[in-house]
C-alpha positions in Angstrom: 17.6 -36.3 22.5 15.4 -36.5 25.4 14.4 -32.8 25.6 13.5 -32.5 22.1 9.6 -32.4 22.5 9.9 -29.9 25.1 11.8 -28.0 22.8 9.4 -28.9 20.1 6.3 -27.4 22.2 8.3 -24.4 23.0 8.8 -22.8 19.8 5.1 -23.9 19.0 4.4 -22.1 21.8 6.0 -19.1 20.4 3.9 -19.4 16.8 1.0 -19.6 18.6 2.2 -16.3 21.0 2.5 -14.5 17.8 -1.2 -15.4 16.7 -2.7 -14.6 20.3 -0.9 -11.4 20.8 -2.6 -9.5 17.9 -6.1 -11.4 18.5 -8.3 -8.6 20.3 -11.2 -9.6 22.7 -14.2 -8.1 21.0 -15.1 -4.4 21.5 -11.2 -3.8 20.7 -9.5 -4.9 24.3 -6.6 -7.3 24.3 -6.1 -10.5 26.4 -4.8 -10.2 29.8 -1.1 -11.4 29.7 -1.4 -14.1 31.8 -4.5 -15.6 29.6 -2.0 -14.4 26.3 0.8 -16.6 28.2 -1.4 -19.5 28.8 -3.1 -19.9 25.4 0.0 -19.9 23.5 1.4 -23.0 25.7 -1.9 -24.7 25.6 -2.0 -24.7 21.8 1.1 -24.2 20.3 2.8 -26.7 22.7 -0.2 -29.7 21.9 0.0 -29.2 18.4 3.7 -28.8 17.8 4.5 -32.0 20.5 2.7 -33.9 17.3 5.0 -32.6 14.9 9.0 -33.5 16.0 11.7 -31.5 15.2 13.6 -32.3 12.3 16.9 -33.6 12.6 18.6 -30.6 10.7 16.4 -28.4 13.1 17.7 -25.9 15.5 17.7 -28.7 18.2 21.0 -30.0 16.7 22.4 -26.5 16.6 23.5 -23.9 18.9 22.2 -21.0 21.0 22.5 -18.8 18.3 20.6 -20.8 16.1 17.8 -21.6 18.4 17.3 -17.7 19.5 16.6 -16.8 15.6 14.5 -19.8 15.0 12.5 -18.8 18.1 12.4 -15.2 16.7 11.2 -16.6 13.2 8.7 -18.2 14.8 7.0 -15.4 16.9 7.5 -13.4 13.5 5.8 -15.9 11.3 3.3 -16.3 14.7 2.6 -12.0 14.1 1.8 -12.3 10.4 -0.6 -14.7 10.8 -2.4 -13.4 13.5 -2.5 -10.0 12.0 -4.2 -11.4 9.1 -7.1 -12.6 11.2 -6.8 -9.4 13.0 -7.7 -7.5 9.3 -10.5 -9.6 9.0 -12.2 -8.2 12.3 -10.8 -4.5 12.1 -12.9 -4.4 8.5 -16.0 -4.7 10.2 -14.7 -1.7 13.2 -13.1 0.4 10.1 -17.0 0.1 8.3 -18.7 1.1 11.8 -16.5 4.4 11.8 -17.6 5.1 8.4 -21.0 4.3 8.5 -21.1 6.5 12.1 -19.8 9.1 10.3 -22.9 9.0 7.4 -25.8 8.5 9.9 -24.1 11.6 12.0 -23.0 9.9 14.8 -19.0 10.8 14.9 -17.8 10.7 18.6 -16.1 14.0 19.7 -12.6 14.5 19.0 -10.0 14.0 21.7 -6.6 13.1 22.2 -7.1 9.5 23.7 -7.3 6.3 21.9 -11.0 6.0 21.6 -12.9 4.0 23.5 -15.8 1.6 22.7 -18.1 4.6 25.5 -17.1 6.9 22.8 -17.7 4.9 19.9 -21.0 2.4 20.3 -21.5 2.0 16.2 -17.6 0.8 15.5 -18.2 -1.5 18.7 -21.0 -2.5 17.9 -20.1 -3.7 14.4 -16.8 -4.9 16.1 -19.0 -7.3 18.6 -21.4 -8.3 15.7 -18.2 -9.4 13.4 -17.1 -11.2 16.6 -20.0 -13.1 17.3 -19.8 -14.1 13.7 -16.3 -15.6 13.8 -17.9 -18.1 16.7 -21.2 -18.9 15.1 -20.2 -19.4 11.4 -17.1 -21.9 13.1 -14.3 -19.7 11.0 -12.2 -20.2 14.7 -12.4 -23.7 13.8 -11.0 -23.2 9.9 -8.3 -20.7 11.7 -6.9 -23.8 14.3 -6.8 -25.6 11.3 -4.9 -23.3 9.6 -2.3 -23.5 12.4 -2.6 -27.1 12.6 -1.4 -27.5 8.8 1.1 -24.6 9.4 3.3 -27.7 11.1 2.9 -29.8 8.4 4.5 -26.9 6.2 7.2 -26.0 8.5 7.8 -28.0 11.7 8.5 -26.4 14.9 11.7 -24.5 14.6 11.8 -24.3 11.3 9.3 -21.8 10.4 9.8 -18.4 8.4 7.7 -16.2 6.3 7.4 -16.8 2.7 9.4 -15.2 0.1 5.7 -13.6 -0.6 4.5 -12.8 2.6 5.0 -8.7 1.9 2.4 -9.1 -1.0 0.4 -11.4 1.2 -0.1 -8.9 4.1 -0.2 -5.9 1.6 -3.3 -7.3 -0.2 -4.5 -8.2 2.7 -4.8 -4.1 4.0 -6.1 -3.6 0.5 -8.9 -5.9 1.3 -10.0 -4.7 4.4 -10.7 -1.5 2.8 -12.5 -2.9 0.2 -14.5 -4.8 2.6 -15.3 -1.9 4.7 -16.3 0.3 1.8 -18.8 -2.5 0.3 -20.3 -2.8 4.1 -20.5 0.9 4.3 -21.4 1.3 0.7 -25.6 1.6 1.1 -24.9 4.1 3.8 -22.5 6.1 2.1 -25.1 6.2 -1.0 -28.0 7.2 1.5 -26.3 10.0 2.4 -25.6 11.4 -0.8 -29.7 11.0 -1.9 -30.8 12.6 1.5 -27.8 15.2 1.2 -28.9 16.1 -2.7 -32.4 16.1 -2.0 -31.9 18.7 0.9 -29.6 20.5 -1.5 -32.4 21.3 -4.0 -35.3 21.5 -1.2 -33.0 24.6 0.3 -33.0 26.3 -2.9 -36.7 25.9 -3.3 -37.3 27.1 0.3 -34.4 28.8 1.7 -36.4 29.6 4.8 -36.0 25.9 6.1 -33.5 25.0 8.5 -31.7 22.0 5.9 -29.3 21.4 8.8 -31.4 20.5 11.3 -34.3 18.8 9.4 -31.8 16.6 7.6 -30.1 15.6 10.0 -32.6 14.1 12.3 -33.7 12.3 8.9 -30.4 10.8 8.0 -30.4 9.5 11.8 -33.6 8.0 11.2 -32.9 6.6 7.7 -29.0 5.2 8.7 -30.7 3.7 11.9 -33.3 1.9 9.4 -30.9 0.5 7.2 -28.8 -0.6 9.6 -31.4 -2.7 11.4 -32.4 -4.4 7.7 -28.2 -4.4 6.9 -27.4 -7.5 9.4 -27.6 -10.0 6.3 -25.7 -8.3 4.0 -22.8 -7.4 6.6 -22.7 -11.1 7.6 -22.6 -12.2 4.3 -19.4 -10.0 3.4 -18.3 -11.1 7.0 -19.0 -14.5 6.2 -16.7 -14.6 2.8 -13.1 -13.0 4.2 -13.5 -16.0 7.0 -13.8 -18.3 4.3 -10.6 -16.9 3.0 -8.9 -16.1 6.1 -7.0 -19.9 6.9 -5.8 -20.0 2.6 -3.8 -16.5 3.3 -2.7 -17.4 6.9 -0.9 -20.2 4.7 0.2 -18.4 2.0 2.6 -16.9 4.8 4.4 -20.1 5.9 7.6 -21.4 4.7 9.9 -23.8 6.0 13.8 -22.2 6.4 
């Protein structure tokens, strides 16, 4: 049928909707709408328009049939985005932690927190960012999508019998990620906290509060200025990973 590669593009488009929506910019803002809107036609459309629809697609069904192959495809669309979405929240997760070792913890409030009120998580949010760009994962990630077509063809995509385990060991891996970023700085703490431990037994005139924590400043700032290549390096492997597990989630219906 004549209309069939528009049809094609548009529920490519809504794959790639899925995927765009739970991208943040870094620093933790979304994408304005209209950008959201544009992306998702721009990619999803091209790429799809290469695949056709099959012939036992939802073009040679009915309305009812087309609405839930559109909604599997912004679903599928979600679960892969989320997993690159992990990926970058590991690296804003680590910055809250370490911020909390260094003494840096931004003052409770009832607001979602900003990046104002929380320059370490940002910053470690901006640095995994930059990293995505400059070590070309966006362009493993497009390929990822690419091949997702070859999987399942536009209309015909759905989440794999295993995408619940996918997803799932994808969380558990962002918190193993954080910790092992945040790991020196967790142990830093502990030596400067035990070693002020025993220093305010053996002189319980000293102020251990205030002394110690103007040293675990200093010390946390200082291994966090010599940490770069060991963040980008556990960076660097769960981008490596990131396009095999936005795979593992595709299945044809």
């Amino acid at each position: 049928m004549p209309w069939e590669p528009y049809l094609a593009a548009l529920m490519g488009s809504l794959r790639a909707l899925g995927i765009v929506m739970v991208l943040p910019l870094p620093g933790g803002r979304g994408l304005p709408t209209p950008l959201r809107a544009a992306l998702s036609f721009l990619l999803g459309g091209a790429l799809a328009s290469a695949v056709p629809l099959s012939p036992t697609g939802p073009a040679s069904s009915g309305t009812t049939d087309l609405a839930l192959a559109a909604v599997h495809e912004v679903l599928l669309g979600l679960a892969m985005g989320l997993t690159g979405r992990i990926v970058l929240s590991a690296a804003e997760l680590a910055g809250r932690v370490i911020a909390g070792e260094v003494g840096l913890n931004a003052a409770p409030g009832f607001d979602v927190p900003v990046p104002a009120q929380e320059p370490l998580p940002s910053f470690t949010g901006l640095f995994a960012g930059l990293l995505f760009f400059t070590t070309h994962a966006h362009e493993g990630v497009l390929t990822a999508f690419a091949r997702s077509f070859e999987i399942a063809p536009a209309g015909l995509g759905g989440l794999a019998p295993g995408a619940a385990a996918t997803l799932t060991g994808a969380v558990a891996a962002l918190l193993e990620l954080a910790l092992r970023i945040a790991a020196p700085f967790i142990a830093l703490n502990f030596v400067i906290t035990l070693g002020f431990a025993i220093l305010g037994r053996a002189v319980p005139k000293m102020n251990v509060f205030i002394v110690s924590y103007a040293l675990r400043s200093m010390m946390g700032f200082s291994l966090l200025a010599g940490a770069g290549a060991l963040i980008a390096r556990y960076l660097a492997g769960a981008f490596e990973q990131l396009p095999w597990t936005m795979l593992e989630l595709v299945a044809r219906r």
